[in-house]
N, C-alpha and C positions, 0 to 999 in steps of 0.2 A: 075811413077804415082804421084809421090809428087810432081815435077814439075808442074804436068798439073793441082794439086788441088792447089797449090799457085797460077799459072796462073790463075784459076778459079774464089779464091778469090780477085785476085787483080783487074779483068776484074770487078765483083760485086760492089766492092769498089769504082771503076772509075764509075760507073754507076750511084751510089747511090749518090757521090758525084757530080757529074753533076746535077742531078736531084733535091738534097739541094740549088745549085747555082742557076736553073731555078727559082726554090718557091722565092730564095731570090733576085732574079731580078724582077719577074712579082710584089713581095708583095706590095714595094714601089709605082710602076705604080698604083696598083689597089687602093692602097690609094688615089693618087693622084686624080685618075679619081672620085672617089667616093664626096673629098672633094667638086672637082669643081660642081659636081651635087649636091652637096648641097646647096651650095652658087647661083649657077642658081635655086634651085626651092624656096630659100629665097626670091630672086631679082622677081619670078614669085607669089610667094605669097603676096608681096607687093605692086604687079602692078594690084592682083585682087582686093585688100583691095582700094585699090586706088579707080578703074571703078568701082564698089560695092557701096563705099558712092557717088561718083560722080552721081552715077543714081539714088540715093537714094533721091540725092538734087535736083536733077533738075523730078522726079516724082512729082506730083498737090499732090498724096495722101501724097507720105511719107516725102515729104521737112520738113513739120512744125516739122518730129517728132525724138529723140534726139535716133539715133540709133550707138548703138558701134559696131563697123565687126572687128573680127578677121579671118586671113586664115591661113590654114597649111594644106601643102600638097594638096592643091586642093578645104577643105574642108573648107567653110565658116560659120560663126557662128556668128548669130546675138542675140544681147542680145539690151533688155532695156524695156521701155515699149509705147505698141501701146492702141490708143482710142479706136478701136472697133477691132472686128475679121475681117473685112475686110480688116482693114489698115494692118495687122501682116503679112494677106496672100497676098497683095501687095505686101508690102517689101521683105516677100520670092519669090514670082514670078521678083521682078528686079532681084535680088544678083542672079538667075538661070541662066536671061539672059547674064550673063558677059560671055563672052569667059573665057575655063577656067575653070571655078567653075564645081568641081568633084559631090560634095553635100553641102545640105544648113542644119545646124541644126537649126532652128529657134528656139530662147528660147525667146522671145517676150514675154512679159505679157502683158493681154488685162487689161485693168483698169487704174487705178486711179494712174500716177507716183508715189504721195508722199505713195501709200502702197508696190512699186515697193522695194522689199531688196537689190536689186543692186543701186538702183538710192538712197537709204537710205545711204547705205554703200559709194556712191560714198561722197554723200554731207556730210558725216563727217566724210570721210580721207579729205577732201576741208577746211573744218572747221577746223580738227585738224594742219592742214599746215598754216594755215591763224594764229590760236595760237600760232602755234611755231615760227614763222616770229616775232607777235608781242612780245613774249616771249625774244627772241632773239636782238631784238630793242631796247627794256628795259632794258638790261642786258648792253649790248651797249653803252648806252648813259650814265648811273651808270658807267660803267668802265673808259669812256673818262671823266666825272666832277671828279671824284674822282684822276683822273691822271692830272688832271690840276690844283683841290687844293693842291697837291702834292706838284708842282713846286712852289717855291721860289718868282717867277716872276710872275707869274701868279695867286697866290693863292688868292688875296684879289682884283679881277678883276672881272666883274657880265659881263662873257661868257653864251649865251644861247647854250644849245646842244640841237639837235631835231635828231631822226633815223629814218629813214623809210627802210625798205630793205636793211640795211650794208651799208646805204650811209645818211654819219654824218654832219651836215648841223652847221655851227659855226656863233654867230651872233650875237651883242655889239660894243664897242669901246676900244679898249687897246690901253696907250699911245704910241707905236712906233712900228714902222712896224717890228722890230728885235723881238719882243714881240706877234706880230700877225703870223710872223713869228712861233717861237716858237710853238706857242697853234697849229697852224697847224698840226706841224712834230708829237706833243705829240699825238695829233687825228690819225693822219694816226699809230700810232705805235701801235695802241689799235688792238685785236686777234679780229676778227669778223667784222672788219670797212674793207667796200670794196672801198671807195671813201671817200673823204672831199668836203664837198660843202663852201668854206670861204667868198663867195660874201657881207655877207651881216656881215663878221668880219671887221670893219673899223680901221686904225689906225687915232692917229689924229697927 
């Protein structure tokens, strides 16, 4: 009898451990396969957001009007604001007709854009970017003059700096190109400088 109960539990064992193996071969696969579905209904959410604004723009009603589409999962969602309630229930009847498109949430405000809180909030994170560009320009151009009275060589020479976008623009006459030279490398070395423009740095 002890025999046939060790037989019994080793038969168990072998079963149980097969069946651990299964789980941990299919697990991987099901990963797998689940990734690639996601990555296809990203690539397919993207393709409706695509035909969505595309018929948005080429519509007589809804071309003129400034609409943002996001999709996920099928589901489309329009935000911004429309002139009257006609134009809101156009734009949800295009975004329906896309192949595709599971539901439309329409959050459209009918009115007046500038009381739009989206379109408020859009134009001053725009704002607040446009500040901190010009913020950063300023900061910029101070760090490249101040790195140039530095220099020895450079110090008692009337270089203009201008910044627009991390791209530092160099412009006067320093006596010898080793000199114009210089004020260049010292520009490009500045944290924030994404180009040098020296066209208009002459030597003589």
């Amino acid at each position: 009898m002890k025999s046939v109960k060790k037989g019994h539990r080793y038969y168990r064992g072998v079963v149980v451990a097969t069946g651990f193996l299964a789980v941990a071969a299919i697990n991987p696969l099901h990963t797998a396969v689940a990734a690639e579905r996601s990555a296809t209904q990203r690539v397919d959410d993207a393709a409706i957001t695509a035909q969505v604004k595309t018929r948005l723009l080429s519509d007589e009603v809804t071309r003129s009007i400034n609409i943002n589409v996001d999709t996920e999962a099928g589901v489309v969602t329009l935000r911004g604001t429309a002139p009257t309630a006609e134009a809101k229930a156009k734009a949800e009847q295009v975004a329906k007709s896309v192949e595709g498109v599971q539901v439309v949430a329409n959050s459209l405000i009918v009115g007046d854009s500038s009381m739009n809180p989206q379109t408020a909030t859009a134009k001053a994170k725009e704002v607040a970017e446009e500040g901190e560009h010009a913020a950063g320009d300023a900061w910029v151009t101070t760090k490249v003059k101040a790195q140039l009275l530095a220099d020895s060589d450079i110090k008692g020479l009337d270089i203009n700096v201008s910044t627009k976008d991390g791209v530092v623009t160099l412009a006067g006459l320093v006596p010898s190109k080793m000199v114009r030279d210089k004020a260049i490398a010292i520009a490009k070395g500045v944290k924030g400088v994404k180009s040098v423009s020296s066209e208009a740095l002459k030597a003589k």
